[in-house]
N, C-alpha and C positions, 0 to 999 in steps of 0.2 A: 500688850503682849500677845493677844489670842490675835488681832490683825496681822503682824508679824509672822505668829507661825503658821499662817494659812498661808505666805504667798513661797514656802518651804525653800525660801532663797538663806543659803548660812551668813550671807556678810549683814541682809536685813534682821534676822534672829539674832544674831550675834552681837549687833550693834543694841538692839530691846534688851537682849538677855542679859550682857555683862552691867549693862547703867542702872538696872532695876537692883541687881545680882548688887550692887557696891553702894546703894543710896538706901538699903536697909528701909525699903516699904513695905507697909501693913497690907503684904499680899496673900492672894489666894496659895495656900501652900500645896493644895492637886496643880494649879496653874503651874506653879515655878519649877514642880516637879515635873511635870511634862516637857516645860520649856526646858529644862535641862535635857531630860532623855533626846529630845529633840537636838538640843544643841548638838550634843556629842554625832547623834548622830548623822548631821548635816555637816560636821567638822570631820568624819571620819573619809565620808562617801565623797567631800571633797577633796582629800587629800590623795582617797583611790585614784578619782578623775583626773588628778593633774600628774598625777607619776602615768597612770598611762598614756597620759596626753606626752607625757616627753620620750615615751618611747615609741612614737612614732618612724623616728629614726635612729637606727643602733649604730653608728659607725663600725665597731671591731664587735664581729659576733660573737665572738670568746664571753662578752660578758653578758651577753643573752639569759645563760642559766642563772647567771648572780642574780641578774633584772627579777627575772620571775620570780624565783626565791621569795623578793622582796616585797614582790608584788602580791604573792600568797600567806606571806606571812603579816600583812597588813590587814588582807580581810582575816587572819584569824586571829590576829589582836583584838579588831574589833569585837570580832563574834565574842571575846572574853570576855570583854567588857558589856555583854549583853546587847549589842547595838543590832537593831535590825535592820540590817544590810537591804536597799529597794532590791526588789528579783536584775532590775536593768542592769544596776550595776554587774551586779554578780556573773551575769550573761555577760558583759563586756569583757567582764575580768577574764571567763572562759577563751572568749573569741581571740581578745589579745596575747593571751597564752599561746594559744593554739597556732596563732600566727608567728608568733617569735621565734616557738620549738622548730616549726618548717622552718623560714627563715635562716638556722640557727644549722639544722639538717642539712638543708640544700649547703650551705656557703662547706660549710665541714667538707662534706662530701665531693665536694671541687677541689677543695685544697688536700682533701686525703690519697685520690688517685689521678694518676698524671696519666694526661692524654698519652702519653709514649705507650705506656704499660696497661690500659684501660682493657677491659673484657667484654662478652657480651652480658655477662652478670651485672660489671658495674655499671651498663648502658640501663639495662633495665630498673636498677635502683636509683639512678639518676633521674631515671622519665619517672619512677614513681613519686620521689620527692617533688618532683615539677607539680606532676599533678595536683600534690596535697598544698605546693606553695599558692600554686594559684589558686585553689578552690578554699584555702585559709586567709586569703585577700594580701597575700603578700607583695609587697612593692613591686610592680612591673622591672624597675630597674636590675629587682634581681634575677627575676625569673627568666627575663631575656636573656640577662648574663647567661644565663641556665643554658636553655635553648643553643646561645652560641657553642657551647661546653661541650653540650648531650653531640652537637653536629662534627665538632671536631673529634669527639670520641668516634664517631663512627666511621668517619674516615680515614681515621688514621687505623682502623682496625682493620675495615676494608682492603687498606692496602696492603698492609700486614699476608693477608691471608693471599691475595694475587701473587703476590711474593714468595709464599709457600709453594703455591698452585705452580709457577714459572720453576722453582728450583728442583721442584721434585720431578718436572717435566726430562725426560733423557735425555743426553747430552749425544749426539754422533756426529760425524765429520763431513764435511761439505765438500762435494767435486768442484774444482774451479769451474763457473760456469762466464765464458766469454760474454760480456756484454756488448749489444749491437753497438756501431757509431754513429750517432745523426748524422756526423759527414758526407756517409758513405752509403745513402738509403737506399739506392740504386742498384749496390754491388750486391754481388750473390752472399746474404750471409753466409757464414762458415756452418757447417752441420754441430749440434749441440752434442756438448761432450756425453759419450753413454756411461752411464752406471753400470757398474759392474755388476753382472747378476750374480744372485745370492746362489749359496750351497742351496742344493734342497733341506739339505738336515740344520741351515743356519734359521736360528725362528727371526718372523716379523720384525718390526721396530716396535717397541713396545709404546704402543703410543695410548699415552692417559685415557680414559671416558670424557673428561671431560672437554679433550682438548680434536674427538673426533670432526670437528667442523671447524673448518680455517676461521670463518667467520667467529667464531666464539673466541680462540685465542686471538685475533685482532682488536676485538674489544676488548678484553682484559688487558694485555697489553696498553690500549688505547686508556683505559681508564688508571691504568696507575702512574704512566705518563700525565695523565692531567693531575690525577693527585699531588705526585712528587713537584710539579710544578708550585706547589702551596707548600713548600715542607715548611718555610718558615713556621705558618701560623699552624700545622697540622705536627712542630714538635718531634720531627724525623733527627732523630740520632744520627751520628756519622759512619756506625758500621748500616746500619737499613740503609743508607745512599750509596754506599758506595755497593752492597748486594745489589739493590736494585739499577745500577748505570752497569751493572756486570749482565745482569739477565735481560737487561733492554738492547744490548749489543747482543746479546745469543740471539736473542728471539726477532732482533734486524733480520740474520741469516737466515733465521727457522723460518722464516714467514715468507721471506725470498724463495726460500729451498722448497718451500712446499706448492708456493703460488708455482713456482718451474717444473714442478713433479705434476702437479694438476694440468698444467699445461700440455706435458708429453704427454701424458695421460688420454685427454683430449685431443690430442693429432692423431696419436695412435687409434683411436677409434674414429676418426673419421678415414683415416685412411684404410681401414679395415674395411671400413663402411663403402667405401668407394670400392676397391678389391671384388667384395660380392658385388655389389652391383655391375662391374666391366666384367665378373664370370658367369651373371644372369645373363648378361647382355653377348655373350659370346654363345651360350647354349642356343638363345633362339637364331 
C-alpha cells in the first residue's frame, strides 16, 4: 500500500486500495486511513483533469458558462469533502476558466454586433476582447476569426463615414464643358466655355475644410471605391450602395469640374504672367 501511494498515480492506488479495501486484512488502520484520503483525493483531481481535458474544444459557446459552472462546482465538492486539491490543479482550473470566459466573450461579441451597424466603441471592445483572448491562450482559430471581424468592422465604418464626408459635401451645377477630340489634335481647340462671374454680394462656394485640396477628395473618393468593391464580405446594405454609386457619379463631375477650374486657374496666371513681362519689356 505505502509503495502504491508514493508513485500518487490514482489507477495504481486504486487498484492497492480497493483489493486490500474488500480482502478484510489485518491492517495498519493510520495506513488505510491515508490510503483512503488519498484515494478520494487522487479520484477527485482526476476527474478535474479529464473534464478539463475535454474542454479543450467547445463547439457552441453558449454552453461555455454551463461548462464552467461545472467545472467549479466540482472543485467545490471536493473541497466538502475535505480533499486537498494540489495548488496545479487549482491553477489550471483558474487558467482554463479564464480562457473559456474570453473565448465565450469574444465569439458573443461577433455575434452580438453586425459589421453593417458596428461603432468605433464596438471596434474598441472587440480589440479588447482579442487581447484578453490571446493573452488567456485562446485557440488561434478564434482569435483570428477575431482579427478578420475587428478588420471588417473597420472598414466598413470607414466607409460609412467617406459617405457622410461626400454627402454633406455641396451639390452645384456644372457648365458644359467641351471635351477635346483626339481626332482633331491639330485643329484650333474651341475657347473653353466661361463661367459666369458671381454677384459680388453672391458668397463663395461653400467648400468643406476638409475637402480644400483636390488631392484629399480624390483619395477619399478613391478609397471608398476600393472599399465598395468588397461590399460582399464588408456587409453593405442596399440603400449604402445605392447612396454611394449616387456620390461617386457627383464626385466623377466634382473632380472634373474642379481639376478644369484648377486648370483656368493656371492659364490665367501664366498669362497674366506673360502680360507683365511684354509690359516690362515695352518700358525699357
Amino acid at each position: 500500500m505505502k509503495d502504491a501511494m508514493q508513485t500518487m498515480n490514482y489507477e495504481t492506488v486504486d487498484r492497492v486500495y480497493t483489493k486490500l479495501a474488500k480482502e478484510n486484512h489485518d491492517l495498519d488502520v493510520k495506513l488505510m486511513r491515508a490510503a483512503e484520503i488519498l484515494h478520494l483525493k487522487l479520484q477527485k483531481e482526476k476527474e478535474i483533469n479529464e473534464f478539463i481535458e475535454s474542454l479543450r474544444v467547445v463547439p457552441n459557446y453558449k454552453t461555455i458558462k454551463k461548462s464552467v459552472s461545472l467545472l467549479e462546482e466540482m472543485v467545490e465538492k471536493a473541497k466538502g469533502l475535505n480533499v486537498d486539491i494540489d495548488p496545479a490543479i487549482l491553477n489550471k482550473v483558474n487558467v482554463t476558466t479564464a480562457r473559456l470566459m474570453a473565448e465565450r466573450n469574444l465569439q458573443f461579441q461577433m455575434e452580438k454586433v453586425k459589421v453593417s451597424a458596428s461603432t468605433h466603441d464596438d471596434v474598441k471592445v472587440l480589440e479588447d476582447l482579442i487581447h484578453k483572448a490571446k493573452a488567456t491562450g485562446v485557440a488561434s482559430v478564434y482569435t483570428d476569426t477575431a482579427d478578420v471581424y475587428l478588420d471588417k468592422m473597420k472598414r466598413n465604418i470607414k466607409a460609412r463615414e467617406i459617405l457622410d464626408l461626400l454627402e454633406q459635401y455641396p451639390i452645384r451645377e456644372y457648365p458644359e464643358i467641351e471635351e477635346p477630340d483626339p481626332k482633331n489634335k491639330n485643329k484650333k481647340q474651341p475657347e473653353p466655355p466661361k463661367i459666369k462671374k458671381k454677384k459680388k454680394k453672391q458668397p463663395p462656394f461653400p467648400m468643406p475644410e476638409w475637402a480644400t485640396e483636390l488631392k484629399t477628395v480624390e483619395t477619399e473618393v478613391s478609397n471608398l471605391k476600393h472599399l465598395v468593391d468588397d461590399k460582399e464580405n464588408l456587409e453593405f446594405d442596399s440603400d449604402f450602395l445605392a447612396r454611394t454609386t449616387e456620390q461617386l457619379d457627383r464626385f466623377k463631375k466634382e473632380i472634373g469640374f474642379r481639376k478644369w477650374e484648377e486648370d483656368q486657374a493656371e492659364q490665367a496666371r501664366l498669362a497674366k504672367e506673360a502680360k507683365k513681362k511684354a509690359a516690362a519689356k515695352n518700358k525699357k
